[in-house]
C-alpha positions as CSV (number, residue, x, y, z in Angstrom):
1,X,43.6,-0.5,12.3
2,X,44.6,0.7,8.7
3,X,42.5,2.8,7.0
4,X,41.1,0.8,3.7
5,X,38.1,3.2,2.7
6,X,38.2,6.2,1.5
7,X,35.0,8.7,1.0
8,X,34.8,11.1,-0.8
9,X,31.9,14.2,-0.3
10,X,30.8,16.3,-3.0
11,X,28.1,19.2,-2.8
12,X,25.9,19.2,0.1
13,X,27.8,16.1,1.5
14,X,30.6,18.1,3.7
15,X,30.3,15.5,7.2
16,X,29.5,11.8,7.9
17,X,27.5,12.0,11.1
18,X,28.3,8.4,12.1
19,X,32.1,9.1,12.0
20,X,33.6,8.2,15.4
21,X,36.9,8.3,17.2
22,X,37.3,11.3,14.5
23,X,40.7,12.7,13.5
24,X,41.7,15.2,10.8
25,X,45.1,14.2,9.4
26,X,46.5,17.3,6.7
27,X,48.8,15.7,4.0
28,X,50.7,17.1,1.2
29,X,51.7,15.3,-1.9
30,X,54.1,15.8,-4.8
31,X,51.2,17.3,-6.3
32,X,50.3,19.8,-4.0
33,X,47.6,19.7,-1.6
34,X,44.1,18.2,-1.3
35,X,41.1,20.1,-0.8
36,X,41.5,20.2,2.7
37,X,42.2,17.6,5.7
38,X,41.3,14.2,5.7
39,X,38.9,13.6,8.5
40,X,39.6,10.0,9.5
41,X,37.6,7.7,12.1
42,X,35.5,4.3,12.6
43,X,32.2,3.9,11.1
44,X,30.2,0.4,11.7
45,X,33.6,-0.8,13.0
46,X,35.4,0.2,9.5
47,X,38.3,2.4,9.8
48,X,37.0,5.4,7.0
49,X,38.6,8.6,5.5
50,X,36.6,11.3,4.5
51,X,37.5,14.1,2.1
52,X,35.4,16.7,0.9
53,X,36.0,17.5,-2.7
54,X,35.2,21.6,-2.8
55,X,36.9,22.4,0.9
56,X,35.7,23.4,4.1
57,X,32.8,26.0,3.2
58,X,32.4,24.9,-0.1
59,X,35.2,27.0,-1.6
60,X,36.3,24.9,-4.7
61,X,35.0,24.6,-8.4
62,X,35.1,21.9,-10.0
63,X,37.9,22.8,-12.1
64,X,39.7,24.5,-9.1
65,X,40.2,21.2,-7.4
66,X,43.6,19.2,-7.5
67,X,42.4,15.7,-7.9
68,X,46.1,14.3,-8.1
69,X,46.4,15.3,-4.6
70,X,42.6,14.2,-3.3
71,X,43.4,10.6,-4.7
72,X,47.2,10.3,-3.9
73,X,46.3,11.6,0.0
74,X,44.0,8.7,0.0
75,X,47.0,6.3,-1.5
76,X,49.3,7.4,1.2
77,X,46.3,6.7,3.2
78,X,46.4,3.1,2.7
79,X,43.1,3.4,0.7
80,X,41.7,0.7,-1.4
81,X,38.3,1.7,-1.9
82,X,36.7,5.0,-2.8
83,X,33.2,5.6,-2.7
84,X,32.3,9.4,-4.0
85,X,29.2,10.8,-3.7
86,X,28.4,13.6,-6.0
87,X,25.3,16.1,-7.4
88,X,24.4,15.6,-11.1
89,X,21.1,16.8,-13.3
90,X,19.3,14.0,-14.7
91,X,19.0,13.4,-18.7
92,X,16.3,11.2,-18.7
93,X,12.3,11.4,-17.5
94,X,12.9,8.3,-15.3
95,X,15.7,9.5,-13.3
96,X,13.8,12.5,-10.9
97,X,15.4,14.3,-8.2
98,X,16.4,12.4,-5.2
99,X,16.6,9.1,-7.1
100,X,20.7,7.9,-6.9
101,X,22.1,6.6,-10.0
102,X,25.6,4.1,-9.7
103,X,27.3,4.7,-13.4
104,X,29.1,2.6,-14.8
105,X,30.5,4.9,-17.8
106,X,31.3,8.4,-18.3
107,X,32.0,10.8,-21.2
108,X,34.5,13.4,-21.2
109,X,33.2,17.0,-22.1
110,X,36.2,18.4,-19.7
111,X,38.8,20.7,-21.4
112,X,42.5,20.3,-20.6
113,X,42.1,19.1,-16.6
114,X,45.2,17.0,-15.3
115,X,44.1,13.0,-14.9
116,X,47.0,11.4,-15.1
117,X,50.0,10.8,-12.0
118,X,52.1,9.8,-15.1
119,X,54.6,12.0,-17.2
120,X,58.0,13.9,-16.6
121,X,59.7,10.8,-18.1
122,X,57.5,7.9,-17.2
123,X,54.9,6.6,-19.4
124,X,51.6,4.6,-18.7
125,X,48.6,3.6,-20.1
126,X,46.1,1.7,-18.2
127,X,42.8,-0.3,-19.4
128,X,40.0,2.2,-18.5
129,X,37.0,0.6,-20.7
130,X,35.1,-0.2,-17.7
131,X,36.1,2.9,-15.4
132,X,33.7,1.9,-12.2
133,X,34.8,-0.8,-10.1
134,X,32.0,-4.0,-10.6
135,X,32.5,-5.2,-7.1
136,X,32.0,-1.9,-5.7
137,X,29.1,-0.6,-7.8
138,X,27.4,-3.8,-6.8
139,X,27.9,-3.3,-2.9
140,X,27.1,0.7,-3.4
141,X,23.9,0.0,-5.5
142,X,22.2,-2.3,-3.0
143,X,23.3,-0.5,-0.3
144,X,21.1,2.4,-1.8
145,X,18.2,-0.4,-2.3
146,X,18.7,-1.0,1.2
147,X,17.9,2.1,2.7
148,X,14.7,3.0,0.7
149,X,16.1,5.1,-1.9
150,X,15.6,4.6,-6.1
151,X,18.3,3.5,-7.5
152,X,19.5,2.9,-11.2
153,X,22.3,0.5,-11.9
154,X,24.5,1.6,-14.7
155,X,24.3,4.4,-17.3
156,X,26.9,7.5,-18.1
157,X,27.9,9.9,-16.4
158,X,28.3,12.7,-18.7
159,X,31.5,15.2,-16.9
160,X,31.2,18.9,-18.0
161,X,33.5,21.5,-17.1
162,X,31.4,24.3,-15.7
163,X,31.2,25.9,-13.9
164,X,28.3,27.3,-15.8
165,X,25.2,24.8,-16.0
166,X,24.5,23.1,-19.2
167,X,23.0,25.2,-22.7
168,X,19.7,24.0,-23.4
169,X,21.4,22.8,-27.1
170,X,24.4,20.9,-24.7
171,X,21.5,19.2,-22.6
172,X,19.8,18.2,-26.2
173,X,22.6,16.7,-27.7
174,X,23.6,14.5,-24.3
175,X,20.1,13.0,-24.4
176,X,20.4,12.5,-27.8
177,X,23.3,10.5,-27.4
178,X,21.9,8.7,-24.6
179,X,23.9,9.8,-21.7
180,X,21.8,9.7,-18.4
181,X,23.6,12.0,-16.0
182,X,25.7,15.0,-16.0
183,X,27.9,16.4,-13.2
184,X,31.2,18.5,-13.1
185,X,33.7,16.2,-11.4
186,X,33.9,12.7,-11.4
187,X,35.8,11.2,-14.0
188,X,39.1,12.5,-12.8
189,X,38.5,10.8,-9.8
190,X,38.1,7.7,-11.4
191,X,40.9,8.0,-13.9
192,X,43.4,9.1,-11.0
193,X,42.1,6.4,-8.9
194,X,42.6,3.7,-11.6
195,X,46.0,4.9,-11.8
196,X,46.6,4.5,-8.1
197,X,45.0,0.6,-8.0
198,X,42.1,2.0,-5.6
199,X,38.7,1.1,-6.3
200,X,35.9,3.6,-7.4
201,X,32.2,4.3,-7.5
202,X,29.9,7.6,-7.3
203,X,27.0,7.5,-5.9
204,X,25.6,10.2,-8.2
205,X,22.8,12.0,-6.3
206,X,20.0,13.3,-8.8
207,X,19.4,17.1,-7.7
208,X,17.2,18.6,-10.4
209,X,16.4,17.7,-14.3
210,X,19.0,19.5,-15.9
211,X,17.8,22.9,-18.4
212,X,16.3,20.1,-21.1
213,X,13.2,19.6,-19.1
214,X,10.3,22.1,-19.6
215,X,10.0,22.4,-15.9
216,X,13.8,23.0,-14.9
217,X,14.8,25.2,-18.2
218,X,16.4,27.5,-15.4
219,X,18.6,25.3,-13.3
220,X,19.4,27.4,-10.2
221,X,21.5,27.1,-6.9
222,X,18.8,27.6,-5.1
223,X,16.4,24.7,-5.9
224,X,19.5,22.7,-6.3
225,X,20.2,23.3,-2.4
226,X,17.0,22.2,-1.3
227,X,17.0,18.7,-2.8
228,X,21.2,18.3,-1.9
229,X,20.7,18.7,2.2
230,X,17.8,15.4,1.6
231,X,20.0,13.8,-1.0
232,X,23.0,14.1,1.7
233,X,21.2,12.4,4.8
234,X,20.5,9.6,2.1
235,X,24.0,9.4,1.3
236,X,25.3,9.5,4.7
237,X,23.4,6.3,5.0
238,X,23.8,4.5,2.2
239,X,27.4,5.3,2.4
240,X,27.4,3.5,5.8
241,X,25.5,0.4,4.8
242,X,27.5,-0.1,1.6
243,X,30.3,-0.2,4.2
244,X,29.0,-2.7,6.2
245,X,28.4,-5.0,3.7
246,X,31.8,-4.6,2.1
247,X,33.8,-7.8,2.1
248,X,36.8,-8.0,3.7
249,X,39.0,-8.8,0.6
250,X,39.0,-7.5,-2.7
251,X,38.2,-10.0,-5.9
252,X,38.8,-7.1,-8.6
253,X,41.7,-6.0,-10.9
254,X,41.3,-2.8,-9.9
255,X,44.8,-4.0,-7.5
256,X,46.8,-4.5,-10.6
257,X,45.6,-1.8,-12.9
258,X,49.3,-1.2,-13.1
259,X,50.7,-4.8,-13.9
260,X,50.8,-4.2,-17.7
261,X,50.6,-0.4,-18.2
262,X,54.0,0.9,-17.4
263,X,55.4,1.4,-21.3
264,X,58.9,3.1,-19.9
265,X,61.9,1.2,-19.8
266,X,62.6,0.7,-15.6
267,X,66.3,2.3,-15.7
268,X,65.5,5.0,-17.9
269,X,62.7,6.8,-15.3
270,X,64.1,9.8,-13.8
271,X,65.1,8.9,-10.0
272,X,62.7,12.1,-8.8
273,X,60.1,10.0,-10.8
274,X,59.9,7.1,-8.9
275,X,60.4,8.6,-5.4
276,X,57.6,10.6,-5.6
277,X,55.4,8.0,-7.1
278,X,56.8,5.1,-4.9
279,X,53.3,4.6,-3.1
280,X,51.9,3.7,-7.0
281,X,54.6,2.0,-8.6
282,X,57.1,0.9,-5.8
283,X,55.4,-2.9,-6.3
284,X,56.2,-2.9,-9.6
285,X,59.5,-0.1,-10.0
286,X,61.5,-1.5,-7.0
């Protein structure tokens, strides 16, 4: 059974306890390696791999972590469909710790991290206006419904660099614009994912209020800790249910992100070029 979804864990998420038939399968790309082994098994009769984004032990920051190689692992994988599950701070009153909030936009406050599998002589540029895959956000939202958690359907996921928490002014000026989330990781992963014609959501777990709200002006590791372990056992579940429910094929163009974006001229890539991206562009660079 090929393995068609992909998982990936972010803070307090580090294990999916329904994981069966479990094997760890260590890959290297032409990007170095990913954050640690992929842990691959069966879960409600789906064949799932599991990656956790900061390492075993929770050794990675955010800007320490080689997405190229997290998402093209899961390529060579066979992945199609990537759900991520991540921490964020919440910009708005209505979205309270321990409610889970399915984006459908972010905004880039990150500074000079690597998001594209493109350059060193080939040149793309794919559609990213609408960065989270519908299908999936769909199937991921009610699959938090499902299990008894709050959920909120759409809104932007604001991605900071940190590793520092927000400024008070910062946390101002993303509610001012509207933004309703903010985390440290995501859109990279969605980029990258784009780029390899895999299918994205995050599932992005509201730990604490972010520094803006009188009550959490001092955002700290430790009350962060104590909402992630509940936020995680609600992930763990709505991650398997959203699973369950996934259809069989997909009916998205996250498949042929590709299709129009390749700009370079076929014989004028460099031969290296297409070798080591031959699980992205083979279809379309034979």
């Amino acid at each position: 059974m090929t393995v068609q979804i992909g998982v990936i864990g972010g803070s307090g998420l580090y294990d999916m306890a329904e994981l069966t038939d479990r094997d760890e399968k260590t890959l290297t790309t032409p990007f170095g390696d990913p954050s640690g082994p992929y842990l691959i098994g069966t879960l409600r009769g789906k064949r799932v791999a599991f990656l956790a984004r900061h390492g075993a032990g929770h050794r990675l920051l955010p800007s320490e972590l080689n997405f190229r190689a997290n998402i093209f692992g899961f390529k060579l994988l066979g992945v199609e469909r990537i759900i991520s599950a991540s921490a964020v701070g919440s910009l708005k009153q209505e979205y309270p710790p321990l409610d889970i909030v399915v984006p459908d936009q972010f905004f880039d406050r990150t500074k000079g991290r690597i998001s594209t599998f493109f350059g060193n002589g080939l040149a793309a540029h794919v559609a990213f206006a609408h960065p989270i895959c519908p299908e999936l956000a769909k199937v991921g939202a009610d699959a938090v419904a499902a299990v008894g958690a709050n959920v909120h359907r759409g809104g932007t996921y604001v991605c900071m660099e940190g590793p520092q928490f927000s400024t008070l002014a910062e946390s101002r000026l993303y509610r001012s614009w509207g933004m309703d989330v903010i985390g440290m990781t995501n859109l990279q992963e969605a980029k990258l994912a784009r780029e390899a014609e895999i299918c994205y959501v995050t599932l992005a777990l509201v730990t604490d209020y972010d520094c803006w709200h009188p009550e959490h002006d001092t955002v700290t590791v430790e009350m962060i800790v104590q909402t992630l372990m509940k936020n995680a056992e609600t992930a763990q579940r709505a991650i398997a249910e959203a699973i369950t429910t996934l259809p069989a094929a997909r009916s998205c163009d996250c498949g042929s992100a590709l299709k129009f974006a390749l700009i370079t001229r076929p014989d004028a890539v460099p031969p290296q070029v297409k070798k080591d991206l031959a699980p992205i562009i083979g279809k379309y660079l034979s």
